[in-house]
N, C-alpha and C positions, 0 to 999 in steps of 0.2 A: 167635532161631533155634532154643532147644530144645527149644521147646513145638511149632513150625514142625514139626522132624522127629521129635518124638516124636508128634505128632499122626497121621504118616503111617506109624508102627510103629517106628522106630528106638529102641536104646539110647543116649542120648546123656548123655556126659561134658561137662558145662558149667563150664568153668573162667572163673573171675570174683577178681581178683586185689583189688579196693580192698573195704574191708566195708560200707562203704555199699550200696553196687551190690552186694553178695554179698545182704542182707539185704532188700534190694529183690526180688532175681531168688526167694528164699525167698517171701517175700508171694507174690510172683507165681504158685511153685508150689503155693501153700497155696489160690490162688484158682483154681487150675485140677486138682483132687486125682484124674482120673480119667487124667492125663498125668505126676504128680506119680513114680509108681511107674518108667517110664522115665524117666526124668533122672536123673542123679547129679551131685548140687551137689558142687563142690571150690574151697575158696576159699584159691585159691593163682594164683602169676604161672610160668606155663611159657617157660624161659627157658635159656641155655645153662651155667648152675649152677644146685647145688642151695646151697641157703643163703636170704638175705635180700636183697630189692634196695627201692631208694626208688622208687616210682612216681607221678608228677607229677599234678596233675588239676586242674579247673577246681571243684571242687563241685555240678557237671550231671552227668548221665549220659547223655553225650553221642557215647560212643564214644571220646575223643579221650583217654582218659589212657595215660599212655610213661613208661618210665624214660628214654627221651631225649627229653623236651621240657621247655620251662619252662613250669611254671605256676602257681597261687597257693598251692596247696596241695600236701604230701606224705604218703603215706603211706609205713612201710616195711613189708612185706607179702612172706609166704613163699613162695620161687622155688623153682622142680624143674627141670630137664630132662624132653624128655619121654620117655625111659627109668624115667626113680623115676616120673613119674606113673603110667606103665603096671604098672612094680611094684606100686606101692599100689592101683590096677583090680585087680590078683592077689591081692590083701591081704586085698581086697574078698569073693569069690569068683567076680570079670568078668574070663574069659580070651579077650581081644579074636581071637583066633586062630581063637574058633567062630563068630564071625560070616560071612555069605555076601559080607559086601562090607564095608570098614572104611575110613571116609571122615576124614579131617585137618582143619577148615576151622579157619583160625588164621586171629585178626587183632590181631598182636601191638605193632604200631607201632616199628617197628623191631626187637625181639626174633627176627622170621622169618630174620633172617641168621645168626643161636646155634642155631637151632633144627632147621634143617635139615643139621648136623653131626653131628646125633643118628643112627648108627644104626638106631635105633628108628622112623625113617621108613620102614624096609625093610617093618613088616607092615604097611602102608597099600596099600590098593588104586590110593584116589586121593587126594591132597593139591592142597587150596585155601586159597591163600595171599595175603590182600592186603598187600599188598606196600608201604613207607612206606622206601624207601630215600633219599628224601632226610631223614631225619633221623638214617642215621647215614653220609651219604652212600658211597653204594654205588646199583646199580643192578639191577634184577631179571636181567639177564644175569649176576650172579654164582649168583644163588636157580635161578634154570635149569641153569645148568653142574653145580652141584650136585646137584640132582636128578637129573641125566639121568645122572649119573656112578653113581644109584641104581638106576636101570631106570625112570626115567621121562619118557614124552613130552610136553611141557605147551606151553602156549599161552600169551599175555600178554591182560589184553583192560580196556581202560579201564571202570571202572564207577560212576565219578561227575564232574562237570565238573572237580574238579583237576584228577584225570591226565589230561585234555587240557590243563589250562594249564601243568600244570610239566611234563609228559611222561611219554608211560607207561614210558617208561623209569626211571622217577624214584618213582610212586607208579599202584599200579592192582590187577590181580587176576590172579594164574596159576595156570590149572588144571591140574594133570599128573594123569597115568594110569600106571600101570605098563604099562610094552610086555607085550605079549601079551593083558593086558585089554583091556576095553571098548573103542570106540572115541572121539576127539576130534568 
């Protein structure tokens, strides 16, 4: 995804939490040096502390690793909120506040239910969240109520055959807007 939108002009913050897959996504930017300068690799897990969490994984790069799932392998790897990440973007000399439009897209496996507590949701334009509530069972109707308690109006919308088999209530993709932006 950050080669995706850095392709099309964006500053993208690519956070990548296991170091396998952090040093993978590097190669990747090393083979693509002319998008290399838009990315910024951080290889850390955004999460509702800052500290250390254990993250599960299969040894694929598959998408599927969670600090709530089981799987063969763990790694323990450094968590932020995403408040300190945005700190350390300032750190940097990236004050996400000058950008024309400041987009969220998290796919945390659970972690999206810590994450959207953050305050720091507020300088987002719009926030995409796929959604994995049945692992820590909870439902995107809490992820919603929460945002919209933020100013924003979002949608749910299935985006691969689980969430029609367990329900998209349960696992899928919510996109919010800030009211008075864009439209849905």
């Amino acid at each position: 995804m950050a080669l995706y939108y850095a392709k099309r002009g964006a500053l993208v913050v690519a956070v990548e939490p296991l170091p396998n897959d952090y040093e993978t996504m590097m190669k990747n930017l090393g083979l693509n040096p002319d998008l290399k300068p838009r990315i910024v690799p951080i290889n850390a897990a955004v999460a509702g502390e800052d500290g250390f969490t254990d993250f599960k994984y299969s040894g694929r790069i598959d998408g599927g690793a969670s600090a709530y799932t089981t799987s063969r392998f763990t790694a323990r790897v450094r968590s932020m909120k995403l408040s300190t990440l945005i700190k350390e973007l300032e750190g940097m000399g990236i004050d996400i506040n000058q950008f024309k439009v400041r987009v969220l897209k998290a796919d945390c496996k659970g972690c999206e239910y810590e994450v959207v507590d953050d305050d720091a949701l507020r300088l987002f334009d719009i926030v995409k969240i796929e959604y994995s509530g049945y692992l820590v069972n909870k439902t995107y109707y809490v992820l919603k109520e929460k945002l919209e308690a933020k100013g924003f109006r979002c949608r749910a919308w299935a985006h691969n055959d689980w969430s029609l088999r367990i329900g998209l209530d349960r696992h899928g993709t919510l996109t919010c807007i800030k009211q008075g932006g864009l439209m849905l």
